[in-house]
VEXDREN-802548 format. One record per residue: residue in three letters; x negated, y, z of N, C-alpha, C in turn. Coordinates in Angstrom, 2 decimals. Each point is the difference from the previous one (the first is absolute). Layout:
<pts>
+------+---------+---------+---------+---------+---------+---------+---------+---------+---------+
| code |    n.c1 |    n.c2 |    n.c3 |   ca.c1 |   ca.c2 |   ca.c3 |    c.c1 |    c.c2 |    c.c3 |
+------+---------+---------+---------+---------+---------+---------+---------+---------+---------+
|  ALA |       X |       Y |       Z |       X |       Y |       Z |       X |       Y |       Z |
...
+------+---------+---------+---------+---------+---------+---------+---------+---------+---------+
</pts>
This chain:
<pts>
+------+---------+---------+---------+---------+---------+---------+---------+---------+---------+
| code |    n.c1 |    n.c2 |    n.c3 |   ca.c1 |   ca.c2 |   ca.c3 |    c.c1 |    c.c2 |    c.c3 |
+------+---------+---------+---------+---------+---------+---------+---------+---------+---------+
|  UNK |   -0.82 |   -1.20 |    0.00 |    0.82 |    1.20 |    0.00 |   -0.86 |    1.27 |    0.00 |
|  UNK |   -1.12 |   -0.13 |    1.15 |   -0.77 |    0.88 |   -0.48 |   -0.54 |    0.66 |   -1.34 |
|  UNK |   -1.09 |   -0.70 |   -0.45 |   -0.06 |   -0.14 |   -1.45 |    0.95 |    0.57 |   -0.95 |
|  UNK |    1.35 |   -0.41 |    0.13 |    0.67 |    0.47 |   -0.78 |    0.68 |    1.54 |    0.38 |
|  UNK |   -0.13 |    0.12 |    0.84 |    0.45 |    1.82 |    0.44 |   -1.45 |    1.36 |   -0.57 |
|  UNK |   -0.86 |   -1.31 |    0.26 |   -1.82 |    0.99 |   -0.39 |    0.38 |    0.18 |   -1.08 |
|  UNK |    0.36 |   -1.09 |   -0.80 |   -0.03 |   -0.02 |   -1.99 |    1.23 |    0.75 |   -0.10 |
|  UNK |    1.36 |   -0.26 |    0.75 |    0.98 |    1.39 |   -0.53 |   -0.30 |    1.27 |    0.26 |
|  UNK |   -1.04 |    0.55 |    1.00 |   -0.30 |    1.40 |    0.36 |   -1.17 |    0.32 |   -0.57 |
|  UNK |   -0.14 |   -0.97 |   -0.80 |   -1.61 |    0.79 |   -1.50 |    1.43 |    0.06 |   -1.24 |
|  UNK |    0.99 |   -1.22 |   -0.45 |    0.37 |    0.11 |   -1.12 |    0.91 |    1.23 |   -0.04 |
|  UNK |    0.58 |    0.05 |    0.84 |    1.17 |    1.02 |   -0.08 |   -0.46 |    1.27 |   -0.03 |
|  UNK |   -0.62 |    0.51 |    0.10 |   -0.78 |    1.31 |   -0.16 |   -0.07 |    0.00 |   -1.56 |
|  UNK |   -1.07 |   -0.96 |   -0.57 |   -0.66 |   -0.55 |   -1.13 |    1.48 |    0.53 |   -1.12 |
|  UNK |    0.98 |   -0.71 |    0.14 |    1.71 |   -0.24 |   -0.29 |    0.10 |    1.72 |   -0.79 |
|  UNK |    0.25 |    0.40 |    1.50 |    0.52 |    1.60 |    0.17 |   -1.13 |    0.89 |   -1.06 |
|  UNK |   -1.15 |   -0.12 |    0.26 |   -0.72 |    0.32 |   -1.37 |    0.15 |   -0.32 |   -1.04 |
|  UNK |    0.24 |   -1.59 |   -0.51 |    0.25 |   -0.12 |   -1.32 |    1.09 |    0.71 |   -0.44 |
|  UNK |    0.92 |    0.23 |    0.49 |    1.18 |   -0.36 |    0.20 |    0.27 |    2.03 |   -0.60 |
|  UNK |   -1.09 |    0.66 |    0.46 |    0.25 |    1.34 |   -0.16 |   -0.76 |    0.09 |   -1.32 |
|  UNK |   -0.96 |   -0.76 |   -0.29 |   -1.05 |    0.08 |   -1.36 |    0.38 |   -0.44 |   -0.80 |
|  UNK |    1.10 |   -0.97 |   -0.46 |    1.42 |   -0.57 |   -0.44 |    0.43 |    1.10 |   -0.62 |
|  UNK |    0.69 |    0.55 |    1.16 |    0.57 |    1.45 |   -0.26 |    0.09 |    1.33 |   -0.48 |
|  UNK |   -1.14 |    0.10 |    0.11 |   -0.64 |    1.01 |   -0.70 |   -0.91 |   -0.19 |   -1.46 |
|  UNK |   -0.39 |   -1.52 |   -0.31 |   -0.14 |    0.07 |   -1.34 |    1.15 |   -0.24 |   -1.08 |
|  UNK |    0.97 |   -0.89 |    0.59 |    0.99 |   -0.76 |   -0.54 |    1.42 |    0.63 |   -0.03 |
|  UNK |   -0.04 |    0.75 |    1.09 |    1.75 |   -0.06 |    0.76 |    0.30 |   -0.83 |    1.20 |
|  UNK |    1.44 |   -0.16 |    0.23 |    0.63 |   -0.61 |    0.53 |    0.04 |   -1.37 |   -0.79 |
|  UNK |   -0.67 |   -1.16 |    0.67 |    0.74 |   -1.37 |   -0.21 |    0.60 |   -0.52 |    0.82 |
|  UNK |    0.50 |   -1.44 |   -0.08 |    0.54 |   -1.07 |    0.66 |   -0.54 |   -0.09 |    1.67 |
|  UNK |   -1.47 |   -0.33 |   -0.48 |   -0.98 |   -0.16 |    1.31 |   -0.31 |    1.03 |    0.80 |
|  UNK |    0.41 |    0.87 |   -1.04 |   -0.31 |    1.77 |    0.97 |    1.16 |    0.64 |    1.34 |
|  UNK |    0.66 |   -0.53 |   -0.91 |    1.67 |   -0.09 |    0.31 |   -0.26 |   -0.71 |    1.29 |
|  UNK |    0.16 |   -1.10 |    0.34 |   -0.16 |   -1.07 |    1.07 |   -0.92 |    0.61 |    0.69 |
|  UNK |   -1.06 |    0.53 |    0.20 |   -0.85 |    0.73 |    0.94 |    0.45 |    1.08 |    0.41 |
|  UNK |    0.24 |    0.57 |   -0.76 |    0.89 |    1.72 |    0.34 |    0.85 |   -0.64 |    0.72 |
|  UNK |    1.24 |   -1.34 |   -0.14 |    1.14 |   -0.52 |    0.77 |   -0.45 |   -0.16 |    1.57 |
|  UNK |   -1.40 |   -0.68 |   -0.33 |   -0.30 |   -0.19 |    1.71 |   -0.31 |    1.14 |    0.73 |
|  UNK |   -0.80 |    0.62 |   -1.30 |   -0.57 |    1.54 |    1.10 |    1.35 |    0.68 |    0.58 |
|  UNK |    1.07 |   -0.33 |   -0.30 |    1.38 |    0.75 |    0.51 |    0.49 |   -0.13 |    0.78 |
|  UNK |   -0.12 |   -1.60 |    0.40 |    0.39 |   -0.42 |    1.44 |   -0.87 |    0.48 |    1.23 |
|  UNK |   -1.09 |    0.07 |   -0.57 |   -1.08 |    0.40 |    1.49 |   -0.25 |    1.20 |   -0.26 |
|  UNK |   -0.11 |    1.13 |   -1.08 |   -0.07 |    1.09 |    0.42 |    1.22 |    1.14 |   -1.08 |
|  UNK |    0.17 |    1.10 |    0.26 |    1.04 |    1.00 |   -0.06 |   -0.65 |    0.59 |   -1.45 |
|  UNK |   -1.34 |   -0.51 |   -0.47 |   -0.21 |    0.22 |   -1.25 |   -0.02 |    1.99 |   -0.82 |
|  UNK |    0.10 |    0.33 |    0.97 |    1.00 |    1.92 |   -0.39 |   -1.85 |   -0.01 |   -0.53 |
|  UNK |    0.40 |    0.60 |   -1.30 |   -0.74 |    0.62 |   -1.32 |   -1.00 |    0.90 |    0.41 |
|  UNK |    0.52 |    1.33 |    1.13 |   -1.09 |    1.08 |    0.52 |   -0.96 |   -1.20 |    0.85 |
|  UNK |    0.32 |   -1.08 |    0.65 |   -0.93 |   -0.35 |    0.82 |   -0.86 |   -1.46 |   -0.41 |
|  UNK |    0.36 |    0.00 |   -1.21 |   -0.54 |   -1.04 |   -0.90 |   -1.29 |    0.59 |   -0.61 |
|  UNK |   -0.95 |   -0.80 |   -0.37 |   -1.13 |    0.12 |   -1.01 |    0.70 |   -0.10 |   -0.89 |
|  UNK |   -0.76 |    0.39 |   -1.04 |    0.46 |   -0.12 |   -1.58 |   -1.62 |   -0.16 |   -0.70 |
|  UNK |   -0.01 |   -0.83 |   -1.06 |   -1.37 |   -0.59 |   -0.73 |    1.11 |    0.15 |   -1.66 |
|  UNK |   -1.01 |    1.29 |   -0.59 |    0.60 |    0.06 |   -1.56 |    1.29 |    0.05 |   -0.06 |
|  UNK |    0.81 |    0.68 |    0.81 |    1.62 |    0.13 |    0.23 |    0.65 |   -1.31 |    0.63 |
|  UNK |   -0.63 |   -1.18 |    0.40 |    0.46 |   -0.92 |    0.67 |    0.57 |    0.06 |    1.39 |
|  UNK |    0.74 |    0.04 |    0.73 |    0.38 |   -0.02 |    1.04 |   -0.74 |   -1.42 |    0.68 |
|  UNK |   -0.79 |   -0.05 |    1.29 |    0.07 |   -0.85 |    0.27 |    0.64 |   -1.01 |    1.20 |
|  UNK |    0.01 |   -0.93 |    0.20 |    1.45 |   -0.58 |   -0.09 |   -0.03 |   -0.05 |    1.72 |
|  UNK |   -0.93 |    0.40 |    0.81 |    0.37 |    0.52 |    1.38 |   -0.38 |    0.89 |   -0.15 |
|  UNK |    0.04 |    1.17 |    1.35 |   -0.48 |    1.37 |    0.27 |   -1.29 |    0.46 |    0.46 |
|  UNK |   -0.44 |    0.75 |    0.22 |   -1.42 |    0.30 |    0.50 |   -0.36 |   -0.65 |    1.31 |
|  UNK |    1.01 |   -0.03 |    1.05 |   -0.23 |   -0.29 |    1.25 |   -0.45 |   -1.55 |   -0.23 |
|  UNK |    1.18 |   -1.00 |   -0.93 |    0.15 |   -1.20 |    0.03 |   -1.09 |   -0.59 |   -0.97 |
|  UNK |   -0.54 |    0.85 |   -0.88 |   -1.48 |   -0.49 |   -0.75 |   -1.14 |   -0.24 |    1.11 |
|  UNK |    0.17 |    1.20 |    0.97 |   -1.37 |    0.13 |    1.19 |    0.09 |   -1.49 |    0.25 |
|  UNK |    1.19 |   -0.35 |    1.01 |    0.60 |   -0.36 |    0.31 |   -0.40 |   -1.83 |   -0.69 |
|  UNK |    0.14 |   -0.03 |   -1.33 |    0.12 |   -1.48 |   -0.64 |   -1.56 |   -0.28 |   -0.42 |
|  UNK |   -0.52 |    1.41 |   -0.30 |   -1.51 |   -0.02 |   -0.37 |   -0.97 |   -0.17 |    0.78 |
|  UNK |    0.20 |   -0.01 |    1.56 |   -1.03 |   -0.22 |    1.14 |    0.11 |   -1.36 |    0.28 |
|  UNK |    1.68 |   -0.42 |   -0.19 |   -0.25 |   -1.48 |    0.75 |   -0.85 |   -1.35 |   -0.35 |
|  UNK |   -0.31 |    0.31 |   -1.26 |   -0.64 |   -1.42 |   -0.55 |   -1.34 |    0.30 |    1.10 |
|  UNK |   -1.27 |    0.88 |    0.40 |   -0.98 |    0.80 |    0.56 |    0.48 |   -0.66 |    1.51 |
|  UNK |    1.10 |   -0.04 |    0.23 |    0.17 |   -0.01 |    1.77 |    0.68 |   -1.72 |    0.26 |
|  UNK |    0.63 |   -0.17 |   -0.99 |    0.38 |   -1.48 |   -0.34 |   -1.45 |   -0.95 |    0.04 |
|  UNK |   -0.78 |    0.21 |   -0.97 |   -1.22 |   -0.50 |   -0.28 |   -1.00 |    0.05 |    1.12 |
|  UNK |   -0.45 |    1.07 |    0.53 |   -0.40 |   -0.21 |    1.19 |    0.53 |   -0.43 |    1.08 |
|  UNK |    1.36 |    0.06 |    0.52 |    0.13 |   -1.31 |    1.27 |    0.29 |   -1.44 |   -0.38 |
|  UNK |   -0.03 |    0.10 |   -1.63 |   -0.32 |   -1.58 |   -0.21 |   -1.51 |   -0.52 |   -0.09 |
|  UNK |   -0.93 |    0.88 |   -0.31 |   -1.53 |   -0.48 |    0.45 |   -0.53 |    0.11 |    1.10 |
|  UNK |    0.64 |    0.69 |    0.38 |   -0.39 |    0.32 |    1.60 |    0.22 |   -1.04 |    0.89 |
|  UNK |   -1.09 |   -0.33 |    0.71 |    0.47 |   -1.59 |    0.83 |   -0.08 |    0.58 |    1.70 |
|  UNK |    0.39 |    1.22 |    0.07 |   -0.20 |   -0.05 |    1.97 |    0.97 |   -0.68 |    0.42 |
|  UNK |    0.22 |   -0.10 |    0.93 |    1.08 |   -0.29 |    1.07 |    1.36 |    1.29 |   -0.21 |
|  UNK |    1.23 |   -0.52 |   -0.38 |    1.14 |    1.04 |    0.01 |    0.02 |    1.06 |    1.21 |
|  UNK |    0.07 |    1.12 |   -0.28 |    0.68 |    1.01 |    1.21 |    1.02 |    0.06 |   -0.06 |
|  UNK |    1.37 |   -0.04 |    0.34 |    1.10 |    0.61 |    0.03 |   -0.08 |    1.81 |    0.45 |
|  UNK |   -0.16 |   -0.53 |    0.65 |    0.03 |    1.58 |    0.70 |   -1.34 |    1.66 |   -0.93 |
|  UNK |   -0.80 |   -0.91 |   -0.07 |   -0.93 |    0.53 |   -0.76 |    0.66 |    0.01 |   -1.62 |
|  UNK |    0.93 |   -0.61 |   -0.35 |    0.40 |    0.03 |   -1.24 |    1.34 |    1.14 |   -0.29 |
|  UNK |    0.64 |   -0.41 |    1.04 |    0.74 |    1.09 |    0.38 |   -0.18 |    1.73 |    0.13 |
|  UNK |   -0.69 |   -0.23 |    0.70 |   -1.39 |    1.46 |    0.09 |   -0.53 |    0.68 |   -1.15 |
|  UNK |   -0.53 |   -1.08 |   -1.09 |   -0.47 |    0.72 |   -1.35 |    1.33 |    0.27 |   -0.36 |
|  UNK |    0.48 |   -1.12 |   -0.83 |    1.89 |    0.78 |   -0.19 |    0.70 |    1.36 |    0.46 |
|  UNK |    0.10 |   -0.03 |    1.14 |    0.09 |    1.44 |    0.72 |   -0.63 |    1.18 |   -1.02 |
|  UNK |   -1.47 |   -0.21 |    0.45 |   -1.04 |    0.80 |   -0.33 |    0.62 |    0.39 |   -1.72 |
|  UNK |   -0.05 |   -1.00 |   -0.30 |   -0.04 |   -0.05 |   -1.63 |    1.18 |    0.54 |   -0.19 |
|  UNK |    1.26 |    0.10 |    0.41 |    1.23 |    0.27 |   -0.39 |   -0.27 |    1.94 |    0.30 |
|  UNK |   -0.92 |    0.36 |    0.50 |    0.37 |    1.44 |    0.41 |    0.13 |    1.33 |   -1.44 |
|  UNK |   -1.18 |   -0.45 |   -0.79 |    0.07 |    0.91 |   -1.12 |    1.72 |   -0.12 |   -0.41 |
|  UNK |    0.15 |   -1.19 |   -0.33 |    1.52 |   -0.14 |   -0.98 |    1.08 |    0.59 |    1.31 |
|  UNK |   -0.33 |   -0.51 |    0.90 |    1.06 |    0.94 |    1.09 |    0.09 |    1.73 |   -0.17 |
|  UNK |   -0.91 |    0.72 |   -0.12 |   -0.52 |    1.05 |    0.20 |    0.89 |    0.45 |   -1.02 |
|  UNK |   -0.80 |   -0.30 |   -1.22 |    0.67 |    0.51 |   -1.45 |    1.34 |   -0.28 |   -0.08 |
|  UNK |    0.90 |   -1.31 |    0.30 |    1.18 |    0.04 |   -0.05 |    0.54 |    1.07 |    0.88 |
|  UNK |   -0.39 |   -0.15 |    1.67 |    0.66 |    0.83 |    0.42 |    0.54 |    1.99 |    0.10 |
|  UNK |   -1.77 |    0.33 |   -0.71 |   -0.17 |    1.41 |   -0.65 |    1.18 |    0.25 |   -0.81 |
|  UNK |    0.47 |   -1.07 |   -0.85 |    0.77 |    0.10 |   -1.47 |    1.08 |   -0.20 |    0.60 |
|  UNK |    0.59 |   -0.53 |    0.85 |    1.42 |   -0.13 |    0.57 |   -0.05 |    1.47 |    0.60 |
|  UNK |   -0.94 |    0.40 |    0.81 |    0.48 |    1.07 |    0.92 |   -0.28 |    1.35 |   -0.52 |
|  UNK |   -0.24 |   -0.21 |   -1.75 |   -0.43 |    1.12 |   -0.53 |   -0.67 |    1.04 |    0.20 |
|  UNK |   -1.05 |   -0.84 |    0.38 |   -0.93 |    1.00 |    0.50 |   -1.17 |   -0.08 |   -0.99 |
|  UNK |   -0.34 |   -0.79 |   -1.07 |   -0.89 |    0.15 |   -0.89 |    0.44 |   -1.07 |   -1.22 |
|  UNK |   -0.56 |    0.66 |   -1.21 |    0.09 |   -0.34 |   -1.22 |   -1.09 |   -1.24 |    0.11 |
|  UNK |    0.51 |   -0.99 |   -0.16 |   -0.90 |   -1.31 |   -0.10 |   -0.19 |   -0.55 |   -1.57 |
|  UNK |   -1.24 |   -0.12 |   -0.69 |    0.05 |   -0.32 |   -1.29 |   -0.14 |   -1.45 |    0.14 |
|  UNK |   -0.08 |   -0.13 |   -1.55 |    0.00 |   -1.95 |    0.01 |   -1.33 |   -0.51 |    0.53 |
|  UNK |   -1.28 |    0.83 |   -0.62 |   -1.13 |   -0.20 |   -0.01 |    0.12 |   -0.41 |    1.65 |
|  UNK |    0.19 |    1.12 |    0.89 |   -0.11 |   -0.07 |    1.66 |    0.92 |   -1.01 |    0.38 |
|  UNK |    0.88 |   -0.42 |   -0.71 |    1.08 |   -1.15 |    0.72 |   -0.69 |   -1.70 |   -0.12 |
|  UNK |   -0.28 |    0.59 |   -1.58 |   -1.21 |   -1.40 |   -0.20 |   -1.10 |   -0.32 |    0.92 |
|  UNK |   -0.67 |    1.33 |    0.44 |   -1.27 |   -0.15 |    0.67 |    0.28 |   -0.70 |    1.23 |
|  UNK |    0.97 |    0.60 |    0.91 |    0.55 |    0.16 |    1.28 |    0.43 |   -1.45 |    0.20 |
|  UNK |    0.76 |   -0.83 |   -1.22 |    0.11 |   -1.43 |    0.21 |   -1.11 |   -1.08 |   -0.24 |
|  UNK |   -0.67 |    0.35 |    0.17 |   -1.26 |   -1.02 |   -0.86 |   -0.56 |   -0.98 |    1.47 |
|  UNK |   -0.07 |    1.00 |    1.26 |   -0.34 |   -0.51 |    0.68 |    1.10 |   -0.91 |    1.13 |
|  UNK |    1.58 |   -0.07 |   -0.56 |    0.77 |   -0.81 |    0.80 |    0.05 |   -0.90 |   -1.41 |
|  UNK |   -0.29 |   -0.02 |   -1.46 |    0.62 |   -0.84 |   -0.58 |   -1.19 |   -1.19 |    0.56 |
|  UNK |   -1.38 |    0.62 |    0.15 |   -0.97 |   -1.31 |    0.14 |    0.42 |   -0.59 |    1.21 |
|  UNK |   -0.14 |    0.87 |    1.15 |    0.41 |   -0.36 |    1.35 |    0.99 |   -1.47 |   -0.24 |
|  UNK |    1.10 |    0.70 |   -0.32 |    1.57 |   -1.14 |   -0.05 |    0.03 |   -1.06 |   -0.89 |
|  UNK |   -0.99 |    0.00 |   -0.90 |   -0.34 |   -1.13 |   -0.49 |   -1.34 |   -0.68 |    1.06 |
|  UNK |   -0.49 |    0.27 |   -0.15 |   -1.08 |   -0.73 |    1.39 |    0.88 |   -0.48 |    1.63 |
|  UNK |    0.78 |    0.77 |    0.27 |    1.21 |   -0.14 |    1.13 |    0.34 |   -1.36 |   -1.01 |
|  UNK |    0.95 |   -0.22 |   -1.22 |    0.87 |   -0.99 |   -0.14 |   -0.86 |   -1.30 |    0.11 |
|  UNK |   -1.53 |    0.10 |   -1.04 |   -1.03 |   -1.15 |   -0.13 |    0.04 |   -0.47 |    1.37 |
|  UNK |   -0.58 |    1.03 |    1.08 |   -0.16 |   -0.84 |    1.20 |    0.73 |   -0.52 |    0.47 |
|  UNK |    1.21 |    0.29 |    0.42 |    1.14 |   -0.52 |    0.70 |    0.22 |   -0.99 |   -1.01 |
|  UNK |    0.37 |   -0.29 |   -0.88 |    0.51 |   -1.27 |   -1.12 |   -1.18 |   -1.38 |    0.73 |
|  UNK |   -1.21 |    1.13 |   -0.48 |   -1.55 |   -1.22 |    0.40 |    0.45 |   -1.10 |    1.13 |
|  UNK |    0.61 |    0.70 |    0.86 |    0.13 |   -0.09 |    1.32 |    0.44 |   -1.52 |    0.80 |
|  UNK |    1.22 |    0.03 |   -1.40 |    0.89 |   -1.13 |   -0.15 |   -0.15 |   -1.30 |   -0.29 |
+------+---------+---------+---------+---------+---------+---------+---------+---------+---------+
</pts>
């Protein structure tokens, strides 16, 4: 099970790229279609907070690229990583890691600052690795 969560949190990234390079040479296809479908369920997709590559929309948002693009990085390392599990210590980075994307969401709810994609991307990079390294270990665990 492991294994197979490491290899979905490298492919699915991989996906969401083709998937926009598709798009922008070709159009809209079939397969493009079906990725854009998933990117809809997990994220709100809105156009201002999307990347765009050659007029492509891509098929999550800035936050949720940080977000999908760190985890293979944080996945991969608590699967080579052989210490002894922390819970608590895992918990702790999580925390830690969740604060940028807290920050920026919460600025933007309480309108108190213009948050771009670039900064929403940045700001998630360090909970997308985190929460993938959180899921590896705990799964490991089992």
């Amino acid at each position: 099970m492991v294994k197979a969560l490491v290899i979905a949190s490298i492919v699915w990234p991989l996906v969401l790229a083709a998937s926009v390079w598709q798009r922008a040479a070709d159009g809209p296809t079939a397969w493009t279609a079906i990725v854009h479908g998933i990117g809809s369920r997990i994220c709100h997709q809105r156009p201002e907070r999307s990347f765009h590559t050659a007029g492509a929309q891509w098929p999550v948002c800035g936050r949720c690229s940080g977000l999908y693009l760190a985890a293979p990085f944080g996945a991969a390392l608590a699967f080579f990583r052989r210490r002894a599990h922390d819970v608590g210590r895992t918990r702790l980075w999580l925390a830690i890691a969740a604060v940028p994307t807290a920050l920026t969401v919460g600025l933007e709810w309480l309108d108190l600052a213009s948050i771009g994609n670039l900064a929403r991307f940045v700001s998630a990079l360090p909970l997308g690795a985190a929460a993938a390294f959180s899921v590896i270990r705990v799964v490991g665990r089992r």
